[in-house]
C-alpha positions in Angstrom: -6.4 -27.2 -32.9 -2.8 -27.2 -34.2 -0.2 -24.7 -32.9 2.9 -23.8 -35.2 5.8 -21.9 -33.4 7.7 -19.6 -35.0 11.0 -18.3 -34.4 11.5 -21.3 -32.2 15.1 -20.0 -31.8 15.2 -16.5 -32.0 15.8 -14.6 -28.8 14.4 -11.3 -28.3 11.0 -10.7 -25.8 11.0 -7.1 -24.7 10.4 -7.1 -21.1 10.3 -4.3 -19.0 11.9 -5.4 -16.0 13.3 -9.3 -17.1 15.1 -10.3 -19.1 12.8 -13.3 -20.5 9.3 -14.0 -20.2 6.5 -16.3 -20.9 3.9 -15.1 -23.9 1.3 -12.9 -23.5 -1.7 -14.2 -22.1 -4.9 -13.7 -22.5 -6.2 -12.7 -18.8 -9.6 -11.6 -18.1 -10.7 -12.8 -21.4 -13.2 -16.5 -21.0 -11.1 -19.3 -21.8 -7.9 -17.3 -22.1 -4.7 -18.6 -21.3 -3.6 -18.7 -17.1 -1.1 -16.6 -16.1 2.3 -17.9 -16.4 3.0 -17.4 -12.3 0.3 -19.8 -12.0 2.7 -22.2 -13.7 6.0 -21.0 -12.8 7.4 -23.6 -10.2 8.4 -21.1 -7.5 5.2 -20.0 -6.0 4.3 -20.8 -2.9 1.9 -23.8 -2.3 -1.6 -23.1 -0.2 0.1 -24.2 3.1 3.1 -22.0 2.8 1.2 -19.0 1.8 -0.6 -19.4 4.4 2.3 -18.9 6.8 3.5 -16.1 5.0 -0.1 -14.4 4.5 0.2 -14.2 8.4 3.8 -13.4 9.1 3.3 -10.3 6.4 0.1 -9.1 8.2 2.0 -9.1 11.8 4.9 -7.3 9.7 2.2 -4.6 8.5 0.3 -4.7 12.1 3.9 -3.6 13.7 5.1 -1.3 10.7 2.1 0.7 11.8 2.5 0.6 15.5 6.2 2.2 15.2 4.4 4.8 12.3 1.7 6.0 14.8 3.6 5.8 18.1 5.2 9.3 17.2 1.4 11.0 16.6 0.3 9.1 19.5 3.3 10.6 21.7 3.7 13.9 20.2 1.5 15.9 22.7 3.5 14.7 25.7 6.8 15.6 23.5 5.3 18.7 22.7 4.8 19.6 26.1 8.4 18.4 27.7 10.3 19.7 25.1 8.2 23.2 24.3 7.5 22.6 20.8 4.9 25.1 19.3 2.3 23.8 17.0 4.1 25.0 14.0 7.1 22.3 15.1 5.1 19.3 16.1 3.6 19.5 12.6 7.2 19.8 11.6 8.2 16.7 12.9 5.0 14.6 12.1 4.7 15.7 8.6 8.3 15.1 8.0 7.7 11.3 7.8 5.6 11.6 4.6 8.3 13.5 2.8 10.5 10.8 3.1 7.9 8.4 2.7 7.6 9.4 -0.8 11.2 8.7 -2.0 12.2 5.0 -1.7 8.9 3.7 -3.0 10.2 3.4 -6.8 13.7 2.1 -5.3 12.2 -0.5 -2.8 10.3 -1.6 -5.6 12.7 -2.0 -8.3 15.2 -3.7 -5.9 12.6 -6.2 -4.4 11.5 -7.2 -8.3 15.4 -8.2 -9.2 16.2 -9.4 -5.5 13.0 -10.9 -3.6 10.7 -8.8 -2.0 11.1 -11.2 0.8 15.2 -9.3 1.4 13.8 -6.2 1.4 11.3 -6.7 4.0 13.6 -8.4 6.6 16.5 -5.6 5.8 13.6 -2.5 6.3 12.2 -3.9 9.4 15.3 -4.4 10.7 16.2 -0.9 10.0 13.1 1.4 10.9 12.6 -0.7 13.8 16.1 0.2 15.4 15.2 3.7 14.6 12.2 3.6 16.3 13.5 1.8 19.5 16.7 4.9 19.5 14.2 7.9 19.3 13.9 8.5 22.9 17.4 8.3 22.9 18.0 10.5 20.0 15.5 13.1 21.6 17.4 13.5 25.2 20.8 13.7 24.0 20.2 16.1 20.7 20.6 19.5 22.1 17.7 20.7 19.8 15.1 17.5 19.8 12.6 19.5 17.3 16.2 18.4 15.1 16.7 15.0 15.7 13.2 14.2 16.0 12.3 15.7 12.7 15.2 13.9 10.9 14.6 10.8 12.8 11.0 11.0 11.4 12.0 11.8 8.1 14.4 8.7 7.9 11.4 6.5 9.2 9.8 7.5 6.2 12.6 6.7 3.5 12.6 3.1 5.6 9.6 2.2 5.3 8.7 3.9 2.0 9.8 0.4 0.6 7.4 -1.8 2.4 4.6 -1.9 0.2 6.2 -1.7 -3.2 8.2 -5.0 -1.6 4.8 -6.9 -0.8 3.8 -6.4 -3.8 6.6 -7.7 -5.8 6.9 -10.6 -3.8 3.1 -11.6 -4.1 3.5 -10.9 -8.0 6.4 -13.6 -7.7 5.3 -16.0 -5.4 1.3 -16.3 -5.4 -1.1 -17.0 -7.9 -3.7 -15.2 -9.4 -6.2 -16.4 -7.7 -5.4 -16.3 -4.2 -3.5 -12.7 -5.0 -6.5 -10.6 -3.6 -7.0 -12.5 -0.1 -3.5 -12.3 0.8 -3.1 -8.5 -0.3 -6.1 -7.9 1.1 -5.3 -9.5 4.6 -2.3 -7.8 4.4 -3.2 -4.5 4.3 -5.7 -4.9 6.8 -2.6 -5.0 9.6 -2.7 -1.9 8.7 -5.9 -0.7 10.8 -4.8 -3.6 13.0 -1.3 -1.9 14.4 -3.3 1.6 14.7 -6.1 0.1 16.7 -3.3 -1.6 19.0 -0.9 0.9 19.5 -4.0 3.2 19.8 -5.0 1.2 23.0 -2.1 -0.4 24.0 0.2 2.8 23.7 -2.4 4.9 25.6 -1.6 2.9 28.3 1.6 2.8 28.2 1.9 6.6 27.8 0.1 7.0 31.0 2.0 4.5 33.1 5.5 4.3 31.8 5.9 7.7 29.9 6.0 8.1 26.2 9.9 6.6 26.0 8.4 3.1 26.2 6.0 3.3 23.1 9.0 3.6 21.0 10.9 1.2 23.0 8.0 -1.6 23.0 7.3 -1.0 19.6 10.6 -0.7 17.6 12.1 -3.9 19.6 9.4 -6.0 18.8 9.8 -4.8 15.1 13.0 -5.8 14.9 12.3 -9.4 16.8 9.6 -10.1 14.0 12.8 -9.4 11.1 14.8 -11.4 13.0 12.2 -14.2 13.3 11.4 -13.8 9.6 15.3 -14.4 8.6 15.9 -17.1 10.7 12.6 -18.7 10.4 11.0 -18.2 6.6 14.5 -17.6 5.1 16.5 -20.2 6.6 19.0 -17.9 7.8 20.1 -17.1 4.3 20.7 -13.7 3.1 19.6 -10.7 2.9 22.5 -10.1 0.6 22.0 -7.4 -2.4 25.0 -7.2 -4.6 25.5 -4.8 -7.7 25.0 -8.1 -10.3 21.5 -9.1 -8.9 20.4 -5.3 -8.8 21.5 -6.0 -13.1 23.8 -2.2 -12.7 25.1 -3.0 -16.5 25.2 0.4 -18.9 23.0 -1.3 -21.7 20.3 -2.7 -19.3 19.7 0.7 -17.8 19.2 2.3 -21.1 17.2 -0.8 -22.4 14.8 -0.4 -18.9 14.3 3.0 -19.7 12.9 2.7 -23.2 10.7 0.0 -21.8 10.0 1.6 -18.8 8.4 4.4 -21.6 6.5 2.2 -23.1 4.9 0.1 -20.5 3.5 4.2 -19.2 2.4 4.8 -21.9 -0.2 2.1 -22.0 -3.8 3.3 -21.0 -4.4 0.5 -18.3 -1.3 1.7 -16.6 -1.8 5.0 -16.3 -5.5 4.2 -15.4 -3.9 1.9 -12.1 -1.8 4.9 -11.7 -4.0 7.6 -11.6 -6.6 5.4 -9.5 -4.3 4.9 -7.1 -3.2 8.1 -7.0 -7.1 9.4 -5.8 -7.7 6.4 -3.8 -4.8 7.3 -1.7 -5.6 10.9 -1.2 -9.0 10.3 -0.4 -8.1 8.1 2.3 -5.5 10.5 3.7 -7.9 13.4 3.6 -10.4 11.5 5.6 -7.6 10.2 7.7 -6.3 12.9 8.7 -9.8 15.6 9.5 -12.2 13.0 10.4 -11.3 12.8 14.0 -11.6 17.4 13.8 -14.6 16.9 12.1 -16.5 14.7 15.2 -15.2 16.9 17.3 -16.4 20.2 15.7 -19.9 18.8 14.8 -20.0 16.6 18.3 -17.9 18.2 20.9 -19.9 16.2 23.9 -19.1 12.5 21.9 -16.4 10.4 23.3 -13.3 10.6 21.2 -12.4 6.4 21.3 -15.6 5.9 19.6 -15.4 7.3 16.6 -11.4 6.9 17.0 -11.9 3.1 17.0 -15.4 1.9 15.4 -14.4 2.4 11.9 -11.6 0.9 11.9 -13.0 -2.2 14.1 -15.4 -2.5 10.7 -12.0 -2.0 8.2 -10.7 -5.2 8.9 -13.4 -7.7 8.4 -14.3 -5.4 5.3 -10.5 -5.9 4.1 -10.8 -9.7 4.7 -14.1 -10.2 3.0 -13.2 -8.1 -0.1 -10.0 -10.3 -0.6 -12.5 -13.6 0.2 -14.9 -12.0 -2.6 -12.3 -11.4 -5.0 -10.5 -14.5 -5.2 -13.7 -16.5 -5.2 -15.3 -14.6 -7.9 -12.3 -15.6 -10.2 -11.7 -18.8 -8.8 -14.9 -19.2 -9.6 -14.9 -18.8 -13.3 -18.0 -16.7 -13.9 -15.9 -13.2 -14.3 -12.9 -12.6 -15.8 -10.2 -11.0 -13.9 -10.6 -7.5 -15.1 -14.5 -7.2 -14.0 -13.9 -8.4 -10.8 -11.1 -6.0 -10.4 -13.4 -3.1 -11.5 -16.2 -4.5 -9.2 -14.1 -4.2 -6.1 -13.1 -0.6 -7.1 -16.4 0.3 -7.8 -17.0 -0.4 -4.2 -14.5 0.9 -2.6 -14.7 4.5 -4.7 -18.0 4.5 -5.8 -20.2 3.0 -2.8 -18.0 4.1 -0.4 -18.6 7.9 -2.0 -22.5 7.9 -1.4 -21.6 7.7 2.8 -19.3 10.1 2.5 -22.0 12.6 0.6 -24.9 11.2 3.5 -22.4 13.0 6.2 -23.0 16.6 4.7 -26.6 16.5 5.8 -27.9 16.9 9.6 -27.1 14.2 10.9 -27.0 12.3 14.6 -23.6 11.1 16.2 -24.6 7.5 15.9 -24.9 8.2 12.1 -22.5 9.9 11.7 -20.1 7.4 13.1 -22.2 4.3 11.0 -21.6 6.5 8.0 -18.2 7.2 8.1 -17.4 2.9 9.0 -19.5 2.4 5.8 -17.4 4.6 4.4 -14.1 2.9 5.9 -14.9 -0.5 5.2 -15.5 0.0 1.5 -12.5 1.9 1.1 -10.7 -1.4 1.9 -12.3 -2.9 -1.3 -9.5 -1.2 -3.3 -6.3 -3.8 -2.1 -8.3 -6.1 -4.2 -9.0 -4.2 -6.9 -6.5 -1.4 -8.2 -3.6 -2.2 -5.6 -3.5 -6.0 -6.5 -4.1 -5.0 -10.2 -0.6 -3.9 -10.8 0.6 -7.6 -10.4 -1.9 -8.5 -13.5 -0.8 -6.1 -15.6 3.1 -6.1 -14.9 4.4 -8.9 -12.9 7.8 -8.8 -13.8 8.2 -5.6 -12.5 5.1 -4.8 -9.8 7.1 -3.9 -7.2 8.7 -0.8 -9.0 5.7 0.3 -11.1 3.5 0.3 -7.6 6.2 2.3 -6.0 5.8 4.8 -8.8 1.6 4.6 -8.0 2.6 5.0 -4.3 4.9 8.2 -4.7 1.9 9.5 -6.5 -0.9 8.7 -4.3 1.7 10.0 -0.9 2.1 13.4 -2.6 -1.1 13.8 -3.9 -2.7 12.6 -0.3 -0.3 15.6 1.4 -1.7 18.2 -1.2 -5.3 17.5 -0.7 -5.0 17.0 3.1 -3.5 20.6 3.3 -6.8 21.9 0.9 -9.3 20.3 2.3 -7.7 22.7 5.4 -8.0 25.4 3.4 -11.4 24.9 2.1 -12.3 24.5 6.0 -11.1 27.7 7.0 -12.4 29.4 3.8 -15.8 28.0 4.0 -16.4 27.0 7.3 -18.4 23.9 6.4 -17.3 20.4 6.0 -19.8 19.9 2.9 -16.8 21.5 0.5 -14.6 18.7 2.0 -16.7 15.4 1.3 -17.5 16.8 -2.0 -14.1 17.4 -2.7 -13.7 13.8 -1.7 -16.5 12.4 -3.8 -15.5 13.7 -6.9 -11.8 12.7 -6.5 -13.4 9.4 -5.9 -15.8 9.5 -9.1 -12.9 10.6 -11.3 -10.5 7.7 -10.4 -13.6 5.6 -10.6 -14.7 6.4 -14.0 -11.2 6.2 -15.4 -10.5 2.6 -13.6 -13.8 1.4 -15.3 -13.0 3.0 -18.7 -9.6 1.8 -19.5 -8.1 -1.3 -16.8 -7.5 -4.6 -17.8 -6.0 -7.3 -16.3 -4.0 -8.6 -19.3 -0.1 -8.5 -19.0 1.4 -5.6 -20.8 5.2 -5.6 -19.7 6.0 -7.7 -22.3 5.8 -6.7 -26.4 3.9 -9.0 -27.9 5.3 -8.7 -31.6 9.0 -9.6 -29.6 7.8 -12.2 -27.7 10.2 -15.1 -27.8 7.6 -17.9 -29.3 4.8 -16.2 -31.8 1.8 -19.1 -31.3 -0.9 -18.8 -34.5 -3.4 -20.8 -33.8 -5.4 -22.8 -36.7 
């Protein structure tokens, strides 16, 4: 089969986020072009992914043990310092505000200057602050203050962590080994809460709550210093105005793009995916622990506290496993599997969450809400990692605009589901609320994602291929 290129010499692809790009390819579709990362030179090999697979899921493990130590502390700061209820929920729900708006700037800075910069300069950062909140707290004259704007600016800090991981796997792994390490990732996630769950208990109750903030935010900022000296080679971080591309023309050129690439179905069907899959999880996040103890006020708390989440990591690992091996595979395209792990994780996941509004047993209950859990982890390798299929040039800032979504969404239906407790006085108004959140991000994944690449025009592409 002959290929004539045309236009050999004329310049103009229309990227989204680059300024050149590879033709479109033909992912998900059997014998279709690979993606051009798979050929691009500066992806890591297996053995160096490797190393940073595990380096990133120690950074997650610990970006969740300085998030949690404030929740986990807050009752012993509540009492020392005479905060009401009203004010605790102040200072805790402050960090989600701030959460919400770096995740569109961490990600359009890590996709012109290395996800890899980010990371080292946000760890650095958030865990300094954590490590200073007990000082912060005993030498502010009004701590509900400083906490609450300490809180706030641990959210802005590490509002860019995922948006980063996501632009640097876009850049520097493959297709097929995208799902295991996002998937491995994320699960430091459950990780960090079941350690600073046990190990800051402890702590609390020997050395006093100034010491889970200590512990925490020092080893934090070890593991940046680590990764600098170690992975980077003591190079960097440095962000200057050139890399971040500030010119006038580029900025108007980004937002024309940036209109086109939303307006693409498969886009906004990642986006508004995400956007239920996150408040979902939040919702259940956040009541699950009132809900054992309203139905089961006798059951001890670190059970149902610590069982699901001991079945979330495994689940995590084993749904990146499936994923990769599926399309390493070659008997599914990229898309299906995609949409098979989301199916899981929204619609499987779903029919435990509908078996807890019956009568059931503790024992149950708990084995419900882990089945629940662990197929919920099914969606890093399915709608989170599917944003690096469909834009890689610019993943980073396109899943910080998914992740702003999904963190004000999650806060809205977390304060409903409230209000449909008090109103109803049942939890069954809750899980269905739940399950159909789940069924309509479900149904629109399944009816409109792809997997092909769509930051890139393909009547501008660079090279037009006909094939005879």
């Amino acid at each position: 089969m002959a290929v004539i290129q045309k236009h050999g010499k004329k310049h103009s692809p229309d990227l989204v986020c680059q300024k050149e790009g590879p033709p479109p390819d033909r992912t998900g579709a059997p014998g279709g072009h690979k993606k051009w990362s798979e050929h691009n030179n500066t992806t890591w090999s297996r053995p160096v992914a490797r190393v940073w697979t595990g380096v990133l899921l120690l950074g997650t493990c610990l970006l969740y043990c300085a998030r949690v130590a404030m929740p986990i502390c807050s009752v012993s700061m509540a009492e020392q310092f005479k905060w009401s209820k009203r004010e605790s929920g102040m200072v805790l729900g402050s960090f989600f505000w701030g959460y919400c708006f770096t995740q569109v700037f961490g990600g359009y800075v890590s996709d012109r200057v290395g996800g890899e910069k980010i990371l080292v300069l946000s760890a650095a950062a958030w865990g300094s602050m954590t490590a200073f909140t007990p000082i912060l707290a005993h030498f502010c004259s009004q701590p509900i203050f400083s906490m609450t704007l300490s809180r706030f600016l641990m959210g802005l800090l590490q509002g860019v962590h995922y948006p980063s991981l996501a632009s640097l796997c876009s850049q520097k792994v493959v297709e097929s080994d995208r799902g295991f390490l996002m998937s491995t990732v994320a699960s430091g996630s459950y990780l960090g809460t079941l350690v600073i769950g046990g190990a800051g208990s402890l702590m609390l109750d020997l050395y006093g709550w100034e010491s889970v903030f200590y512990v925490s935010g020092l080893l934090s900022v070890l593991w940046a210093y680590c990764m600098w000296k170690y992975l980077l080679k003591g190079e960097g971080p440095i962000i200057t105005l050139e890399s971040l591309g500030s010119g006038g023309s580029h900025s108007k050129l980004s937002k024309r793009h940036w209109l086109r690439l939303l307006r693409q179905p498969a886009v906004c069907a990642v986006i508004i995916t995400h956007l239920c899959t996150a408040s979902t999880f939040f919702t259940l996040l956040s009541w699950l622990p009132t809900f054992f103890k309203d139905t089961f006020p006798d059951a001890k708390g670190w059970v149902f506290n610590v069982v699901p989440w001991l079945v979330a990591i495994p689940s995590s690992l084993f749904s990146g496993f499936l994923s990769d091996h599926l399309i390493a595979q070659g008997s599914y395209d990229t898309a299906s599997v995609r949409k098979m792990m989301q199916f899981f994780s929204m619609g499987v996941s779903s029919v435990f969450t509908l078996l807890l509004c019956g009568n059931t047993t503790f024992a149950w209950a708990v084995a419900f809400v882990s089945a629940t859990m662990g197929f919920t982890t099914f969606s890093h390798s399915g709608v989170s990692v599917n944003v690096q299929d469909l834009a890689p040039s610019c993943a980073g800032a396109l899943f910080g605009v998914m992740n702003t979504c999904g963190a004000f969404s999650g806060v809205l239906m977390v304060y409903f589901s409230g209000y449909l407790i008090e109103t109803t006085g049942s939890w069954t108004s809750v899980f269905a609320l739940i399950t159909t959140v789940n069924l309509l991000g479900l149904c629109t994944f399944l009816a409109f994602a792809e997997a092909r690449r769509v930051d890139i025009d393909p009547s501008k592409a660079r090279y037009a291929n006909i094939h005879i």
